[in-house]
C-alpha positions as CSV (number, residue, x, y, z in Angstrom):
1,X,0.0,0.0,0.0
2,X,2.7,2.1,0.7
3,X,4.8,1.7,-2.9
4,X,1.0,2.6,-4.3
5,X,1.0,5.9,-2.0
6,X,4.7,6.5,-3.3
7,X,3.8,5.9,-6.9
8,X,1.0,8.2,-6.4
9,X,2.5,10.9,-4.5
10,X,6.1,11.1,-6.9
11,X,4.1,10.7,-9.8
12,X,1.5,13.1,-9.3
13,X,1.8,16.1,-7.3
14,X,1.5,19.5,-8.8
15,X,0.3,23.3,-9.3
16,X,-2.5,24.3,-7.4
17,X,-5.2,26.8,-8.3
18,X,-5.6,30.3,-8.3
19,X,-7.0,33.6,-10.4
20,X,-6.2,34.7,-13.6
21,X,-6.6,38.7,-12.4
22,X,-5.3,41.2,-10.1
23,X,-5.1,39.0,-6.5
24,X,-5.5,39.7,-3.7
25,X,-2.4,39.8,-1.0
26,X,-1.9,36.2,0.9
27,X,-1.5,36.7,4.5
28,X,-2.9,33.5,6.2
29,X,-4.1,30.4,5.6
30,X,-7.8,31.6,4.7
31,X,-6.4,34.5,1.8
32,X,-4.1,31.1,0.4
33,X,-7.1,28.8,0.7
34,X,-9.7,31.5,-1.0
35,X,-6.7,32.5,-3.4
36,X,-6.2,28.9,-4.9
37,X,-10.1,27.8,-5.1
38,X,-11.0,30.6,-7.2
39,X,-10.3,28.6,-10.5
40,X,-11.7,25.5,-11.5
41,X,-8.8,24.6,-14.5
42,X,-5.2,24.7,-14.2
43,X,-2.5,23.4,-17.0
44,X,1.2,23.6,-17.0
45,X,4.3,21.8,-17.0
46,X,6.4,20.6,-14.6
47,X,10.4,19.3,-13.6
48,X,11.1,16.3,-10.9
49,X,13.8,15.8,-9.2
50,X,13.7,12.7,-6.8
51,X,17.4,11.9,-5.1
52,X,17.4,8.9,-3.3
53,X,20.1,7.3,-0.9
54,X,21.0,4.9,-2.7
55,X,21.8,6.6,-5.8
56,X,24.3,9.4,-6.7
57,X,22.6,11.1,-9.2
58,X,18.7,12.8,-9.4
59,X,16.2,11.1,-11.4
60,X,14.9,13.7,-13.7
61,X,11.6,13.6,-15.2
62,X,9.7,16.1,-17.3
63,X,6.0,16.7,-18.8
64,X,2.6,18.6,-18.4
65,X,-0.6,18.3,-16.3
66,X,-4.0,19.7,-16.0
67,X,-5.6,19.9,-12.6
68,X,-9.7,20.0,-13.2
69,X,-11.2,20.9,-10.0
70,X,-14.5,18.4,-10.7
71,X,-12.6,16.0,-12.4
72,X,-9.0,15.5,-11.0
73,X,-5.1,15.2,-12.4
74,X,-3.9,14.8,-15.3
75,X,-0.4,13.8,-15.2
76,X,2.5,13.3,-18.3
77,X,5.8,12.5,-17.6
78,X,7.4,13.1,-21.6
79,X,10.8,12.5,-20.3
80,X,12.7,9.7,-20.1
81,X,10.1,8.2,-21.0
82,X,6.5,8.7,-21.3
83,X,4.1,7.7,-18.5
84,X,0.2,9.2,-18.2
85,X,-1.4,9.1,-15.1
86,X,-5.3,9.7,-14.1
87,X,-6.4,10.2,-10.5
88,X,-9.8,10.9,-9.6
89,X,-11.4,10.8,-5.9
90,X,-12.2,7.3,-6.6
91,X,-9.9,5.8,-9.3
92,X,-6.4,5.7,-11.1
93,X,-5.4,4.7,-13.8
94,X,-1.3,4.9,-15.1
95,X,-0.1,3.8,-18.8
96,X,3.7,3.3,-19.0
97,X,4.5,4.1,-22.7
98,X,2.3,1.6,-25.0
99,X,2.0,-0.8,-22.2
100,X,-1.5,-1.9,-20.9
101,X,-3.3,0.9,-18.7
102,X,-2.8,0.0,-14.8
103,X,-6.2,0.9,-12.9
104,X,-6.8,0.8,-9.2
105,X,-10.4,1.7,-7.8
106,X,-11.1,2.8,-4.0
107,X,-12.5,-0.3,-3.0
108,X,-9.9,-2.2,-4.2
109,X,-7.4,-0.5,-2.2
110,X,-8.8,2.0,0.4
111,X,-5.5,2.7,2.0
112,X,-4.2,3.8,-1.3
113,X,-7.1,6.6,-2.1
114,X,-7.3,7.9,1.7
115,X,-3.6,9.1,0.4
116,X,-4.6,10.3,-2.6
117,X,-8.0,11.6,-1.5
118,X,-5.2,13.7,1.2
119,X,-3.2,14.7,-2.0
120,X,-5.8,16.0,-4.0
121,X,-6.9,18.5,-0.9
122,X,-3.0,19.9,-1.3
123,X,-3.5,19.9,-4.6
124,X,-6.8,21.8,-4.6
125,X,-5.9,24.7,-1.6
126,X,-8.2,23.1,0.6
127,X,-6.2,23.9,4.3
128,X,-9.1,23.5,6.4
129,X,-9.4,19.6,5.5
130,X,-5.6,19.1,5.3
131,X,-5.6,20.8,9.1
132,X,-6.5,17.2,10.5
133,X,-3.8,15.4,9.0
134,X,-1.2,17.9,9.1
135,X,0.5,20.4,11.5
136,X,0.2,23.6,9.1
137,X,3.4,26.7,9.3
138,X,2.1,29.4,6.7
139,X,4.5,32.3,6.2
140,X,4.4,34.8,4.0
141,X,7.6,36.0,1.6
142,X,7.2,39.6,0.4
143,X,5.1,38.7,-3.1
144,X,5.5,34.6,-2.5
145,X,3.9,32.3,0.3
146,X,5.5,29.1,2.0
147,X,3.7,27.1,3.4
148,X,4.9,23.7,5.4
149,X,2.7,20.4,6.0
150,X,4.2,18.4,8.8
151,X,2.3,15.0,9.4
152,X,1.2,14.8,12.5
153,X,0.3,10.6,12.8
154,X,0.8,7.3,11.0
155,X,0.6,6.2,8.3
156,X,1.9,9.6,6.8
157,X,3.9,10.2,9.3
158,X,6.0,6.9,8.8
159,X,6.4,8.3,5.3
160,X,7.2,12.0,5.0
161,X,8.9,13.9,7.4
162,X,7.5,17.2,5.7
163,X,5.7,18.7,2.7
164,X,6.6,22.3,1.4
165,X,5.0,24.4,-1.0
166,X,5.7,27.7,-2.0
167,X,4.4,30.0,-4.5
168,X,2.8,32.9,-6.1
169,X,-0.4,33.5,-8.0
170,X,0.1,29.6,-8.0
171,X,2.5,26.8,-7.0
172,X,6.2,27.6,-8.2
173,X,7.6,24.5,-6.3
174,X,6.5,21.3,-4.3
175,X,9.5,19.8,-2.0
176,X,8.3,16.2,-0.2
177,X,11.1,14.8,2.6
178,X,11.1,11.6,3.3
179,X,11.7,9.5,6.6
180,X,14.3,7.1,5.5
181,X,16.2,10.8,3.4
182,X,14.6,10.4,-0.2
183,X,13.7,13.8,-1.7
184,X,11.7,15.3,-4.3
185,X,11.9,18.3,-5.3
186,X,8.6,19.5,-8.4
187,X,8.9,22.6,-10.2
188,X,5.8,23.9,-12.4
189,X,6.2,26.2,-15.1
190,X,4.1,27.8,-17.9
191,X,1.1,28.0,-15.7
192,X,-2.6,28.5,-17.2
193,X,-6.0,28.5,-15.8
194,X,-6.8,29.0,-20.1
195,X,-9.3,27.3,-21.7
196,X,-11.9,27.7,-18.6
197,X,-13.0,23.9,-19.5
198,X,-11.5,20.8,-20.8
199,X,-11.5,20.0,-24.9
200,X,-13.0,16.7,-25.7
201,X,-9.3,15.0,-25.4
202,X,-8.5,16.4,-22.0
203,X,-12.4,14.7,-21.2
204,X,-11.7,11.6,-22.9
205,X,-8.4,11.2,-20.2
206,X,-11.3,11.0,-17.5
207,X,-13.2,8.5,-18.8
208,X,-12.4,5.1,-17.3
């Protein structure tokens, strides 16, 4: 269950949403929650870096994703090699280049969505849900934000030491520490809350 978390978690997390506009300064955690809930679309693309112990060198991926706020992630790793990932509240499905689809429901694996169902309030601003699973340190940075999710039980607390985002209008970098010293470090670029609604491809991804 764990490895499925992992996959989940290295694989998937992301930008987060905000507005489009003139916004509004962030000063607490209810200006960050309001900021990042005012869109319902998000697109972009994104660098990972995970260093692990027992390895020398980062593994670096690139690719794109779209965050939908009815729908869920939409996740493509281009490089080294192409993987696409789908997670809803209640499924997931993951294609490794022109390899069968891998798809995991909720009742098939509880343990596995109660992560993701965690990861997907990160991913969608939503700091008064993530308050009961996390100890929450907001700070603000002149125009930027940080803000630090420590976990405060098992079974995420047997996983990740910490959680740190920081950002702007939206989610410029995502920084998970791991218990045993694995890092990832995500950075998003080219950020876009344009078109307001998916195209029929983007749609077609959530079908399962």
């Amino acid at each position: 269950m764990i490895k499925v978390f992992k996959n989940i978690t290295m694989s998937v997390c992301l930008s987060l949403i905000a507005t489009t506009g003139v916004l509004a300064q962030v000063t607490d955690l209810a200006s960050l929650q309001a900021q990042l809930q005012q869109s319902p679309i998000i697109r972009g693309d994104f660098t990972q870096s995970r260093t692990l112990a027992m390895f020398e060198q980062p593994l670096v991926s690139e690719g794109s994703f779209l965050l939908e706020k009815q729908h869920g992630l939409l996740w493509q790793q281009h490089t080294p090699f192409p993987v696409n990932l789908v997670l809803t509240q209640d499924k997931l499905r993951q294609t490794f280049a022109n390899q069968p689809a891998q798809v995991i429901n909720a009742k098939e694996n509880p343990m596995a969505f109660y992560f993701s169902k965690i990861f997907l309030s990160v991913f969608h601003g939503d700091t008064e849900q993530l308050q009961s699973q996390f100890d929450l340190q907001f700070s603000p940075q002149n125009e930027h934000w940080q803000l630090v999710l420590t976990p405060k039980e098992a079974p995420l607390n047997a996983v990740f030491k910490s959680i740190v985002l920081q950002g702007n209008q939206d989610i410029d970098s995502l920084v998970l520490e791991e218990v045993r010293g694995d890092k990832t470090e995500i950075t998003f670029t080219n950020q876009t809350h344009q078109p307001e609604s998916l195209t029929d491809a983007e749609q077609a991804q959530f079908q399962f």
